[in-house]
Backbone as CSV, one residue per row, in Angstrom:
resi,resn,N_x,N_y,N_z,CA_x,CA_y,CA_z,C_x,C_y,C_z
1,UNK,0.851,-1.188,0.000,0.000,0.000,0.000,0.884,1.233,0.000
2,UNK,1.034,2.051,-1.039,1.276,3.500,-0.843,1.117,4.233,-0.159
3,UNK,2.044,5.960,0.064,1.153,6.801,1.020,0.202,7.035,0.646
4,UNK,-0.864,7.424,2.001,-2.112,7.900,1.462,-1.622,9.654,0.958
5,UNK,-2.992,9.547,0.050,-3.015,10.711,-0.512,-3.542,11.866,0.249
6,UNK,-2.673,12.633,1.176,-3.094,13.711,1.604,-4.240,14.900,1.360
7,UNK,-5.492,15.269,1.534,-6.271,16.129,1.067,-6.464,16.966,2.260
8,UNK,-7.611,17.702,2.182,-7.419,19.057,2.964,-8.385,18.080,4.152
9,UNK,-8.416,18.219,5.362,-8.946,17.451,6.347,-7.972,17.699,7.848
10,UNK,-8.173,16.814,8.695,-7.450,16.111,9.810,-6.332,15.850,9.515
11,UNK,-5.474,15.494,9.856,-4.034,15.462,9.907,-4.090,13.725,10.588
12,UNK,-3.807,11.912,10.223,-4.318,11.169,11.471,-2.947,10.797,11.247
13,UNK,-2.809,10.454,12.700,-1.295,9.773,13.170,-1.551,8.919,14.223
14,UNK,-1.367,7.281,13.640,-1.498,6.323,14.334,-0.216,5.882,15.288
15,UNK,-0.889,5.296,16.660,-0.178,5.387,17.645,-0.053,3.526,18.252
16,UNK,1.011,2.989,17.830,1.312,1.674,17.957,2.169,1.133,18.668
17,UNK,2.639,-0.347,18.689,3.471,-1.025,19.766,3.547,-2.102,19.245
18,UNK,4.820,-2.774,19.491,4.731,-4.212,18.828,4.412,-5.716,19.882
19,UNK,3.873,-4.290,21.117,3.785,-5.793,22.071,3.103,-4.880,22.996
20,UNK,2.037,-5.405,24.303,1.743,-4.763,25.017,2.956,-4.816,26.296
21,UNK,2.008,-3.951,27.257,2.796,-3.521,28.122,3.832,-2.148,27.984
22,UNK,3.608,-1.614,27.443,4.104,-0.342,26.687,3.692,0.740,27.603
23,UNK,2.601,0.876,27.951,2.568,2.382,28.157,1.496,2.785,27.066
24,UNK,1.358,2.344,25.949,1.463,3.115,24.819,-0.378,3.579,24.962
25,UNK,-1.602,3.158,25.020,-2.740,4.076,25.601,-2.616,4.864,26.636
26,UNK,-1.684,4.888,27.500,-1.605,6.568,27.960,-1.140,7.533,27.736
27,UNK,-0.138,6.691,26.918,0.850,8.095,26.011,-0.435,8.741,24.918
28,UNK,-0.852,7.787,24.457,-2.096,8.280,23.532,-3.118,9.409,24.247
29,UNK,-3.489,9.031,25.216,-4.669,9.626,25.906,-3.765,10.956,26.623
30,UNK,-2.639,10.706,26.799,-1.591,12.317,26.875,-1.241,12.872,26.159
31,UNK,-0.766,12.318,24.912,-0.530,13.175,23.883,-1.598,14.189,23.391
32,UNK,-2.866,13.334,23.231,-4.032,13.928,23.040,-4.524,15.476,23.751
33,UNK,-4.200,15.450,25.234,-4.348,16.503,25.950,-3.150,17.318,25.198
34,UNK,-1.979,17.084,25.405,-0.852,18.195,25.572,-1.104,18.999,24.211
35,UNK,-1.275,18.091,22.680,-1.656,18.693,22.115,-3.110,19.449,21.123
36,UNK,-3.838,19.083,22.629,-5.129,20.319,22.921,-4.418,21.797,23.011
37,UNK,-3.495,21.462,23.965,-3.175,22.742,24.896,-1.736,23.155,23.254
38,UNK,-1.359,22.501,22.877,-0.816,23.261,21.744,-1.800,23.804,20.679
39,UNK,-3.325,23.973,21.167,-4.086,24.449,19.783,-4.818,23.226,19.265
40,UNK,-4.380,22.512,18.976,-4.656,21.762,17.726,-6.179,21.038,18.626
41,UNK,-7.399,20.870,17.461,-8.496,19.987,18.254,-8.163,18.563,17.778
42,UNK,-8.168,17.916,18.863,-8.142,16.282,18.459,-9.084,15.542,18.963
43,UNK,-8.913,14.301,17.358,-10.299,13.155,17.634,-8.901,12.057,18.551
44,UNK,-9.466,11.201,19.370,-8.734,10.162,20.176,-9.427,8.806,19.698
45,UNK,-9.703,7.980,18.757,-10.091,6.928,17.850,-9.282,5.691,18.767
46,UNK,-9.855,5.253,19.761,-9.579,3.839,19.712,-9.335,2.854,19.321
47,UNK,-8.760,2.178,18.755,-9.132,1.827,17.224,-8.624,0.147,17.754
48,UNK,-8.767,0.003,18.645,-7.994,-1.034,19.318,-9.641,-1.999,19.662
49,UNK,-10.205,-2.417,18.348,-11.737,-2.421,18.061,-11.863,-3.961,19.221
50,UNK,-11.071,-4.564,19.162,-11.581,-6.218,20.158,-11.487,-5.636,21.382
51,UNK,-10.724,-4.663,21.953,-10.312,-4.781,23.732,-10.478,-3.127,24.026
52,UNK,-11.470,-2.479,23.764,-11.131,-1.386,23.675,-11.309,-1.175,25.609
53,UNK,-10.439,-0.120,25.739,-9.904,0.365,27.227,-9.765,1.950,27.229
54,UNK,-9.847,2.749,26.147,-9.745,3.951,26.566,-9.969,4.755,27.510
55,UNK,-11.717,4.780,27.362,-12.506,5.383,28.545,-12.406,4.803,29.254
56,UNK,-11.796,3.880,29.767,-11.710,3.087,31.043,-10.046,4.118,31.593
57,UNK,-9.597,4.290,30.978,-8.233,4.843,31.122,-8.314,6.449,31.693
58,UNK,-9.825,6.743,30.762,-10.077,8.195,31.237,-11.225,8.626,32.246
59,UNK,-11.789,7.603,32.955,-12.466,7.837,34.165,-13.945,7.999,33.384
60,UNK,-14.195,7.916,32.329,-15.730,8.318,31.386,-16.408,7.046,31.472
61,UNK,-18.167,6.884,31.890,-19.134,6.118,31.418,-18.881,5.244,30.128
62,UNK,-18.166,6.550,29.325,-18.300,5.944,27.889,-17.022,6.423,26.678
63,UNK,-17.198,5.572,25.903,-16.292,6.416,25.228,-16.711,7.057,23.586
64,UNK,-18.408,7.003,23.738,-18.762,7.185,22.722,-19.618,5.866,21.819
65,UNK,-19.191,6.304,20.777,-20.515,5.526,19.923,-20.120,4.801,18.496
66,UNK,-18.828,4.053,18.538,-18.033,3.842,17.552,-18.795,2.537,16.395
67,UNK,-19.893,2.038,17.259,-20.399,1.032,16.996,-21.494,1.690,15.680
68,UNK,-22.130,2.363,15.996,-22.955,3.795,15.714,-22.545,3.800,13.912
69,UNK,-21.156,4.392,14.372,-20.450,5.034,13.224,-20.333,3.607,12.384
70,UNK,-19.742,2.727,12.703,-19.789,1.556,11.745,-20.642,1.423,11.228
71,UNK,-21.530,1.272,11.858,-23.430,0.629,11.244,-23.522,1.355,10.416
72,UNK,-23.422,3.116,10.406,-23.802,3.847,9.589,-24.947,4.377,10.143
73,UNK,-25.673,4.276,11.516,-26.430,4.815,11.715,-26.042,6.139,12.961
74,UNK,-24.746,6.137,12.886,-24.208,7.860,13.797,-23.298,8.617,12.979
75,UNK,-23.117,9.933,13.025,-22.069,10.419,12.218,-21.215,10.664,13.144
76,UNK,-19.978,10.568,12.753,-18.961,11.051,14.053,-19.265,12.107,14.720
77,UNK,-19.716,13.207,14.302,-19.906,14.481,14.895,-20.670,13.840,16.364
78,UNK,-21.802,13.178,16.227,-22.932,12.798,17.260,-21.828,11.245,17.928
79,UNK,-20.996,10.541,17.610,-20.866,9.864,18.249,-19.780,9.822,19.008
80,UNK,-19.311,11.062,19.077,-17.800,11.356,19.963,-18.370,11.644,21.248
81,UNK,-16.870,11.062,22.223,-17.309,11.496,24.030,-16.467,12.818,24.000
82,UNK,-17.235,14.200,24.914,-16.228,14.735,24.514,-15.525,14.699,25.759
83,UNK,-13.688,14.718,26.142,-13.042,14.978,26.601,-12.773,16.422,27.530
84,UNK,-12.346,17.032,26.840,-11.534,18.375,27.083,-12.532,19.321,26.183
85,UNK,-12.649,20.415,26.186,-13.065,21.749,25.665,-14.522,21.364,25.269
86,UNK,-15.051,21.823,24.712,-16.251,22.276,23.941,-16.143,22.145,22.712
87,UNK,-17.183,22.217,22.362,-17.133,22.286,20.477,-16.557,23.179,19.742
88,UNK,-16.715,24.479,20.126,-16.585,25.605,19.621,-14.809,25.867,19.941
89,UNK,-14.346,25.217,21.108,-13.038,25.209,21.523,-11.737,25.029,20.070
90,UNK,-10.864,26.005,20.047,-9.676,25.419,19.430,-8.964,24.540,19.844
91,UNK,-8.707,24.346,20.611,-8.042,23.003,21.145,-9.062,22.118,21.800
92,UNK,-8.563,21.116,22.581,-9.670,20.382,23.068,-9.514,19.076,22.566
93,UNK,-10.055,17.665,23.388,-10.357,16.696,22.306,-11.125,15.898,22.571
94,UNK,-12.050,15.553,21.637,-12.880,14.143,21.821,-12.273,12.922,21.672
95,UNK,-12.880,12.025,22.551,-13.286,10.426,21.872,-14.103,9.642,21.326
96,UNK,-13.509,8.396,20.444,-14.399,8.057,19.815,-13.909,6.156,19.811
97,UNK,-14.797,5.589,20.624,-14.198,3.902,20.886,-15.224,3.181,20.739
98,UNK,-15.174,2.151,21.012,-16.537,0.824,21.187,-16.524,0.838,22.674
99,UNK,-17.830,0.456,22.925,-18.024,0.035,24.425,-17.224,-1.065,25.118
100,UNK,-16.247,-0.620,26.049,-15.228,-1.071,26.744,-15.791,-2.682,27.309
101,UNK,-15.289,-3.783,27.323,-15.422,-5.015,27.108,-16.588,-5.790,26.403
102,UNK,-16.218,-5.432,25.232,-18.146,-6.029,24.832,-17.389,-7.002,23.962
103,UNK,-16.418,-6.292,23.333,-15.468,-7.487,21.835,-16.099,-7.507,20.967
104,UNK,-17.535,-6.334,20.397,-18.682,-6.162,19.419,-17.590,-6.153,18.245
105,UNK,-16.698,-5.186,18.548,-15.758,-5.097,16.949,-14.593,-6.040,16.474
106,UNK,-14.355,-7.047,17.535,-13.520,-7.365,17.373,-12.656,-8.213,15.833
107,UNK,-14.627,-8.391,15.291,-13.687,-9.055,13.781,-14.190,-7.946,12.671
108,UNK,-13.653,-6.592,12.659,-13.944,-5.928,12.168,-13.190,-5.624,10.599
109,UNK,-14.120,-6.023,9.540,-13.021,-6.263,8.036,-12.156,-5.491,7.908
110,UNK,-10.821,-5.416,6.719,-10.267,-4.336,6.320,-11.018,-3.220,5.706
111,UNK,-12.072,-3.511,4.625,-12.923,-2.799,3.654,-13.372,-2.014,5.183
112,UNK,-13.920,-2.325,6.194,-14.824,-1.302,7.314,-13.800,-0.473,7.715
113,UNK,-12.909,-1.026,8.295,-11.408,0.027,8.493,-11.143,0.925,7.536
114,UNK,-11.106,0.550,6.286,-10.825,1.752,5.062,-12.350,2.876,4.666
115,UNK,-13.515,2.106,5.198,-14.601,3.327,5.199,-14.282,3.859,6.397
116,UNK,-14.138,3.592,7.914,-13.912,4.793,8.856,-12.981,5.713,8.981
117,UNK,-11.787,5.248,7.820,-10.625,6.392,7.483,-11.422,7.396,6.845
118,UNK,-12.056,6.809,5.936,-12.212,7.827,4.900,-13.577,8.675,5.472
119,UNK,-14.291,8.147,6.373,-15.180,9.079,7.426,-14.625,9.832,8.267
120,UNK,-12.981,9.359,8.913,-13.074,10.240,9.632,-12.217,11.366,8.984
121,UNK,-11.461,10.999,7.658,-10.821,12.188,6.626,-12.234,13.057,6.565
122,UNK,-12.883,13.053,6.567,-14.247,13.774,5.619,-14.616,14.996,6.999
123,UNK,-14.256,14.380,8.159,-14.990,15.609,9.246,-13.725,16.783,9.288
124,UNK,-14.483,17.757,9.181,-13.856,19.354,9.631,-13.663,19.891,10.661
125,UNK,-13.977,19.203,11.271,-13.994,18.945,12.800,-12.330,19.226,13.738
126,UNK,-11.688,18.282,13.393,-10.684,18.091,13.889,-9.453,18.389,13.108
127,UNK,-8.288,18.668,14.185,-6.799,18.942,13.080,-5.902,17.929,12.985
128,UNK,-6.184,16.937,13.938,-5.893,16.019,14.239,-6.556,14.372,14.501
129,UNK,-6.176,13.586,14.136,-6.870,12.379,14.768,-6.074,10.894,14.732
130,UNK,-5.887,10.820,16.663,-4.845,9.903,17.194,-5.439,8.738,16.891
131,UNK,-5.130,7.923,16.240,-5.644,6.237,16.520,-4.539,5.347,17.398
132,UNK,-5.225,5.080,18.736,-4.310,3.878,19.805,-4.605,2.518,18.979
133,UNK,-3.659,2.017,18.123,-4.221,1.029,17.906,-3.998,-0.262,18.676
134,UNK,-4.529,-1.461,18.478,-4.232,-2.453,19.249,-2.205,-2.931,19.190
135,UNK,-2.120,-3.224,20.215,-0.788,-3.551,20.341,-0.556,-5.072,19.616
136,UNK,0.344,-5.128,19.123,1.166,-6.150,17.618,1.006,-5.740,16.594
137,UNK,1.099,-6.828,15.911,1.417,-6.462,14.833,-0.263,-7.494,13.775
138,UNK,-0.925,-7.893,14.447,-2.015,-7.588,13.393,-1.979,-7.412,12.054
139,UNK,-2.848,-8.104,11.570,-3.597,-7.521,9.733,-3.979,-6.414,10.395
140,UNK,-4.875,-6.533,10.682,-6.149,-4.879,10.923,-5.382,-3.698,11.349
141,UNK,-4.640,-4.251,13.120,-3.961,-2.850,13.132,-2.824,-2.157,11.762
142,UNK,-1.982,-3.222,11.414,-1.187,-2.760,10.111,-1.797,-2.426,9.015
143,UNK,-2.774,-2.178,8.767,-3.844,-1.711,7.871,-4.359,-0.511,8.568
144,UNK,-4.646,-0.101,10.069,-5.203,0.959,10.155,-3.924,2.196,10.268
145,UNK,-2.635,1.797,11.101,-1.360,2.062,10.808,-1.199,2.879,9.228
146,UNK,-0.898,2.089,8.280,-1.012,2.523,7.142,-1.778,3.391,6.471
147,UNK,-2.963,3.502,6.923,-3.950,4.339,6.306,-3.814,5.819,6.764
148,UNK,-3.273,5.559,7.698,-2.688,7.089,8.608,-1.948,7.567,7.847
149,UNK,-1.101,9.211,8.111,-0.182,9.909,7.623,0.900,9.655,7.858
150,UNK,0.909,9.238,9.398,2.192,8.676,9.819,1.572,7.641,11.091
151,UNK,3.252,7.459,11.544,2.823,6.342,12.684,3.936,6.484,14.137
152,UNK,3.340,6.933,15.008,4.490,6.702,16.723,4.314,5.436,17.177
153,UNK,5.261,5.124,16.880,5.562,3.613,17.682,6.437,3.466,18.980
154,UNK,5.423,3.323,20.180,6.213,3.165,21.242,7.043,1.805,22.002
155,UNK,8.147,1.705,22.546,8.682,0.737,22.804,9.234,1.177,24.071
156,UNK,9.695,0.171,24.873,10.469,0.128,26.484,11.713,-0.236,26.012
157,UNK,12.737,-0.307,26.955,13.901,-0.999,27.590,14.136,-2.312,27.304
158,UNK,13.010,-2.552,27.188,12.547,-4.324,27.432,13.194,-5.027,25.969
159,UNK,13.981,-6.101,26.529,14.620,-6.650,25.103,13.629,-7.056,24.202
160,UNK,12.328,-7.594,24.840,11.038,-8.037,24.140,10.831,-7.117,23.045
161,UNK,10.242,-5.514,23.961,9.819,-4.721,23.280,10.392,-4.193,22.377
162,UNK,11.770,-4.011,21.982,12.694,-4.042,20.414,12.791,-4.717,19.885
163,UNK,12.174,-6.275,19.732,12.461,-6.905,18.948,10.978,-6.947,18.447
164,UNK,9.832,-6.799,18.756,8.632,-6.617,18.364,8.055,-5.375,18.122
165,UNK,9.177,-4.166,18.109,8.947,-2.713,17.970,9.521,-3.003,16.902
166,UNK,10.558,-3.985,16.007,11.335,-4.081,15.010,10.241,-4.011,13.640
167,UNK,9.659,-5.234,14.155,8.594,-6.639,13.634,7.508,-5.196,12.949
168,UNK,7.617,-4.198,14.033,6.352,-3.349,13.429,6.744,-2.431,12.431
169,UNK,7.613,-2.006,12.562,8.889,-1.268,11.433,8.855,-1.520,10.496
170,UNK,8.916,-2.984,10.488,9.134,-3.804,9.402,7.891,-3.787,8.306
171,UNK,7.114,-4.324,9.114,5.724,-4.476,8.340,4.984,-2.566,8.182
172,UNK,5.695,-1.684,9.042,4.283,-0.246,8.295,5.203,-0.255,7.394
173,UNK,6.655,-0.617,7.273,7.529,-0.005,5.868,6.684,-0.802,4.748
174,UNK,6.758,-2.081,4.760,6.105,-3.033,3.657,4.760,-2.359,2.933
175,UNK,4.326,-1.828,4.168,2.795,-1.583,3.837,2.563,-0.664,3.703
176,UNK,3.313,0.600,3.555,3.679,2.216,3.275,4.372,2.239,2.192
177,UNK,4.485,0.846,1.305,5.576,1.532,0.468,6.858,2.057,0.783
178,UNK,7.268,1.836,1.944,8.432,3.171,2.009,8.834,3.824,3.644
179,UNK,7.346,4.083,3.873,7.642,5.291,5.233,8.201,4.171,6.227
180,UNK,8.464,5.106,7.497,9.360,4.837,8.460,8.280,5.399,9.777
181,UNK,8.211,4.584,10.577,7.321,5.372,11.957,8.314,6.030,12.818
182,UNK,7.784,7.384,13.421,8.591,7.764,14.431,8.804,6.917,15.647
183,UNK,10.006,6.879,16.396,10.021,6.224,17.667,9.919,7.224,18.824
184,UNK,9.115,6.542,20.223,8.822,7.038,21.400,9.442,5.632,22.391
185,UNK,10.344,6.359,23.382,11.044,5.078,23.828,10.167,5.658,25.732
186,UNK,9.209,4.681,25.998,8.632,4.871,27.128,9.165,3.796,28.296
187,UNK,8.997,4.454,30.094,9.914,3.780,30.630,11.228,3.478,30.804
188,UNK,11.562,4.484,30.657,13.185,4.244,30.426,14.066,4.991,31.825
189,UNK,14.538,4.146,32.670,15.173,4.516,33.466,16.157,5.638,33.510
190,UNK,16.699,5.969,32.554,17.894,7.322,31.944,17.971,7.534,30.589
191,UNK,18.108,8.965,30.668,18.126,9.090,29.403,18.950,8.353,28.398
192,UNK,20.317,7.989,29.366,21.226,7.108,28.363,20.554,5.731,27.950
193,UNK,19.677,4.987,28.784,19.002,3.804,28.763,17.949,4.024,27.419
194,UNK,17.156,5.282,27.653,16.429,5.698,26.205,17.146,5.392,25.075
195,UNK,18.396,6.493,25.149,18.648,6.468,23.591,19.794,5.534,23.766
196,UNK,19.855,4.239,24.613,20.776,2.987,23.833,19.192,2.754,23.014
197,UNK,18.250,2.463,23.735,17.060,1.660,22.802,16.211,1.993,22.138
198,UNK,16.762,3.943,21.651,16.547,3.908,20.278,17.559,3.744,19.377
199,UNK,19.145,3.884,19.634,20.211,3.648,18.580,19.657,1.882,18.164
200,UNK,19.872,1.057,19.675,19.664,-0.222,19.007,18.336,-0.720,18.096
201,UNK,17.063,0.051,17.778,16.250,-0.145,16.979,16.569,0.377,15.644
202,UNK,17.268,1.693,15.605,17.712,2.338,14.633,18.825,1.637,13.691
203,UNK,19.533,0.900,14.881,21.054,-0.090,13.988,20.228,-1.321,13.449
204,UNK,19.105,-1.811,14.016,18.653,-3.150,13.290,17.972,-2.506,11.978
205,UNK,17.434,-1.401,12.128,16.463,-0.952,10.986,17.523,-0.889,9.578
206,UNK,17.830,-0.343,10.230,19.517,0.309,8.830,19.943,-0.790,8.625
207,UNK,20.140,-1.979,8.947,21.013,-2.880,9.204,19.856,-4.353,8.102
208,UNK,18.782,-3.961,8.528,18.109,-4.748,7.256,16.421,-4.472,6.501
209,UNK,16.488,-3.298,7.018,15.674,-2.363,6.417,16.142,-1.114,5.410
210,UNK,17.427,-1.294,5.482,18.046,0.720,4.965,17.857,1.684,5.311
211,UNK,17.236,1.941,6.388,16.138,3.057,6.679,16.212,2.464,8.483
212,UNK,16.263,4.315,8.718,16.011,4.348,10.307,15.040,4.876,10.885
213,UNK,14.247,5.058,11.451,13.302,5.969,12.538,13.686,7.027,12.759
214,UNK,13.181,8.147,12.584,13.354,9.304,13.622,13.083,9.240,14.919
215,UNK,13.855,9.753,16.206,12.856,9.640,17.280,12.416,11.106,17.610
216,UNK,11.156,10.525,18.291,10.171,11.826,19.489,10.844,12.512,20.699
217,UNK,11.650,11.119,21.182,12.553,11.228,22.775,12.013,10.492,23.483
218,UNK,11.869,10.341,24.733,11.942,9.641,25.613,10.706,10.329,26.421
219,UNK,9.969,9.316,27.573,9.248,9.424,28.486,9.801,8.658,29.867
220,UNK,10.402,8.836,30.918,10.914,8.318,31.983,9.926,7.559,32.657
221,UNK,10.501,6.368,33.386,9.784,5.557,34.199,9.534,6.676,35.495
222,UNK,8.265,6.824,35.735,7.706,7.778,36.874,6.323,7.326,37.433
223,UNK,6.490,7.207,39.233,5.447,5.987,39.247,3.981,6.895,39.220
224,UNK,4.348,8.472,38.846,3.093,9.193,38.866,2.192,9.102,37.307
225,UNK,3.112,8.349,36.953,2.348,7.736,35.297,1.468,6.390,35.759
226,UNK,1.992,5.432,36.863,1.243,4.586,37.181,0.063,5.105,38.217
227,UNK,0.048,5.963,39.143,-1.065,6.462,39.319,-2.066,6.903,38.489
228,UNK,-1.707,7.829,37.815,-2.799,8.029,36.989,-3.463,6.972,36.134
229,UNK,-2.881,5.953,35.618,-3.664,5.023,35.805,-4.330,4.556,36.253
230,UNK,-3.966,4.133,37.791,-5.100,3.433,39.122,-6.221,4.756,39.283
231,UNK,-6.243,5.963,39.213,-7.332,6.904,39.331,-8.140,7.062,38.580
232,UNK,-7.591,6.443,37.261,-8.554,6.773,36.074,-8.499,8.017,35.773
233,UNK,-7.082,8.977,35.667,-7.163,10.552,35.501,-6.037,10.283,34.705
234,UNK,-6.667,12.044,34.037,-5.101,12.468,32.807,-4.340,12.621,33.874
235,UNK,-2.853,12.252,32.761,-1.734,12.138,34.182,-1.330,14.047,33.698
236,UNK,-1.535,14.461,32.850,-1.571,16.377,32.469,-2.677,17.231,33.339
237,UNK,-3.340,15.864,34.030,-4.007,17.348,34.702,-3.534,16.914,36.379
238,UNK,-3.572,15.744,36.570,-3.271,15.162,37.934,-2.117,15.178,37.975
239,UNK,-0.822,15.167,37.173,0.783,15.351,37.969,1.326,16.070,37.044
240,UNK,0.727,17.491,36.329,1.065,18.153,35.190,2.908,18.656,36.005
241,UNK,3.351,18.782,36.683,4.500,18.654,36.623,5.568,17.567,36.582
242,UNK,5.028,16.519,37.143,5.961,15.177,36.734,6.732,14.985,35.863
243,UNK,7.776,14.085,35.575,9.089,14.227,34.966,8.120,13.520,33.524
244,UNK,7.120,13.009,33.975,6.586,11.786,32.781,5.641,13.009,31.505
245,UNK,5.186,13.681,32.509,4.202,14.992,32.285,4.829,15.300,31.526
246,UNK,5.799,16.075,31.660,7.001,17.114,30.979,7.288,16.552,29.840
247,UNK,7.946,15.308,29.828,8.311,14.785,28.643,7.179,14.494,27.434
248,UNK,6.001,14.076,28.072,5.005,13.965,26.943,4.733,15.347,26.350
249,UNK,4.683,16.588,27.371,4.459,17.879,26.483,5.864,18.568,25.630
250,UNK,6.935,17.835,26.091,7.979,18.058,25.063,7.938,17.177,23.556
251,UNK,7.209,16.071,23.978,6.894,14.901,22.653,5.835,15.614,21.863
252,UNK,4.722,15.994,22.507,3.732,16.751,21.494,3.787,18.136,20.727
253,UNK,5.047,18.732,21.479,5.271,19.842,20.743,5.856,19.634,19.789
254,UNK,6.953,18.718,19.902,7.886,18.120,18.543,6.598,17.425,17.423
255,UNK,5.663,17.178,17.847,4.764,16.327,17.108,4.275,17.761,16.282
256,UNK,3.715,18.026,17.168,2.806,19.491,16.795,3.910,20.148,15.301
257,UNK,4.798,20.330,15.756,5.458,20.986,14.859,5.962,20.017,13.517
258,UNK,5.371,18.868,13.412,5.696,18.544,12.349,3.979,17.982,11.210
259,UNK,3.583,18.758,11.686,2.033,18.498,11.406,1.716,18.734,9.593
260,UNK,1.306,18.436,9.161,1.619,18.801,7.366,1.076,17.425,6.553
261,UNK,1.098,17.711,5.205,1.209,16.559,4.351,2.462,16.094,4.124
262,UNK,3.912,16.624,4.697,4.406,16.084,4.633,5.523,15.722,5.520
263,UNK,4.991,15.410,7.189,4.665,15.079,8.506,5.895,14.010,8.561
264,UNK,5.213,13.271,7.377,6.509,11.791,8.298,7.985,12.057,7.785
265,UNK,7.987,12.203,5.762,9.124,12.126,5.609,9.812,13.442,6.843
266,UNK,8.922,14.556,6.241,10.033,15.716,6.681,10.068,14.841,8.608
267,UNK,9.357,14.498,9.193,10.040,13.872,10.931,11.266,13.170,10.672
268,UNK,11.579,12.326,9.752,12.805,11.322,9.593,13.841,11.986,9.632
269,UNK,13.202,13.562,8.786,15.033,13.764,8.912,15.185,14.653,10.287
270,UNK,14.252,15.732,10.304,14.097,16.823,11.010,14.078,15.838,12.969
271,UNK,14.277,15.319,13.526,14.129,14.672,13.938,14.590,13.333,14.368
272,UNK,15.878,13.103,13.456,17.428,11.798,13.679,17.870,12.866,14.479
């Protein structure tokens, strides 16, 4: 599959892992805030259709009406939870998931995945729109991956998690034609511990891919990231100074600023 063809719309940048245990839905559900507060309005797309956990992540009843939107009987506008701001808000962001343990979506086709891209390209709504997708490496998620503009792929320390952060590399390149996902190295005891385990993803990539990752930077192991979990709260509004805090609003500004049709290549370089 080629890049998609950029048109005037949302900006979507899918948010992946090649294994759970990542971190990687709260980085989603933070990124989302920080870059509210940079302006930008964002949709938060669950997209993680068998196990969805979002709103469970964000303390909400619900996370909306994703089921709705499939059928064809909601338009996104009516089936988003909203989050942060108001409608009328420039920044701000909604969600948009399946009802948290039901597994309604879980065998959800490629053809349905490629109509809710192209539904949620179509709303004016948003400048942005994060998809958490399910963690591996999946048909579906590597198909919803792809359909995006670009892709953050988060990984740990964990020898696991680079060798299945590889696996995902591997396959959005196959399936992009070409592109390269940015890396987010979460959990990482020091910064030197970060960037050994992004050089060492970067040396396997080059090494039999040709092609390296840009990275985002790093998010530190901070156990006020695991609270906010157990509370069911943004960890930006409950430990907005935390070392974990900080770093995600240093990740979304770097994000923020590479926002465009041409988002990923120009991140690869702007961004080694």
């Amino acid at each position: 599959m080629n890049a998609p063809v950029r048109l005037a719309g949302p900006h979507l940048t899918a948010i992946g892992s090649g294994k759970g245990g990542t971190g990687k839905t709260l980085l989603a559900t933070s990124l989302a805030h920080a870059l509210a507060h940079e302006g930008e309005r964002v949709l938060l797309l669950d997209a993680d259709l068998g196990l969805s956990n979002t709103a469970i992540h964000l303390g909400l009843d619900h996370g909306g009406d994703l089921e709705g939107v499939l059928a064809g009987t909601a338009s996104i506008a009516d089936a988003v939870a909203p989050v942060m701001g108001g409608a009328a808000a420039r920044g701000g962001f909604d969600l948009l998931a399946a009802q948290a343990g039901s597994g309604a979506l879980a065998n959800v086709s490629e053809a349905a995945a490629n109509r809710l891209v192209a539904q949620l390209r179509g709303t004016k709504t948003y400048d942005r729109i994060l998809l958490d997708l399910a963690a591996g490496v999946e048909r579906a998620t590597m198909a919803f991956a792809a359909l995006a503009d670009d892709a953050l792929l988060i990984l740990t320390p964990d020898p696991a998690s680079l060798t299945d952060a590889y696996a995902f590399a591997k396959l959005y390149l196959r399936g992009t034609g070409g592109r390269i996902p940015l890396v987010l190295v979460n959990m990482a005891a020091s910064e030197s511990e970060a960037r050994r385990t992004a050089e060492g993803l970067a040396a396997t990539c080059r090494a039999f891919l040709k092609v390296a990752p840009g990275s985002l930077g790093s998010i530190p192991r901070d156990s006020h990231a695991l609270q906010s979990v157990r509370r069911q709260s943004q960890l930006l509004t409950l430990h907005p100074q935390s070392p974990a805090a900080q770093a995600v609003v240093c990740a979304a500004k770097k994000l923020h600023a590479c926002i465009g049709p041409s988002a990923a290549p120009a991140a690869a370089q702007n961004l080694r």
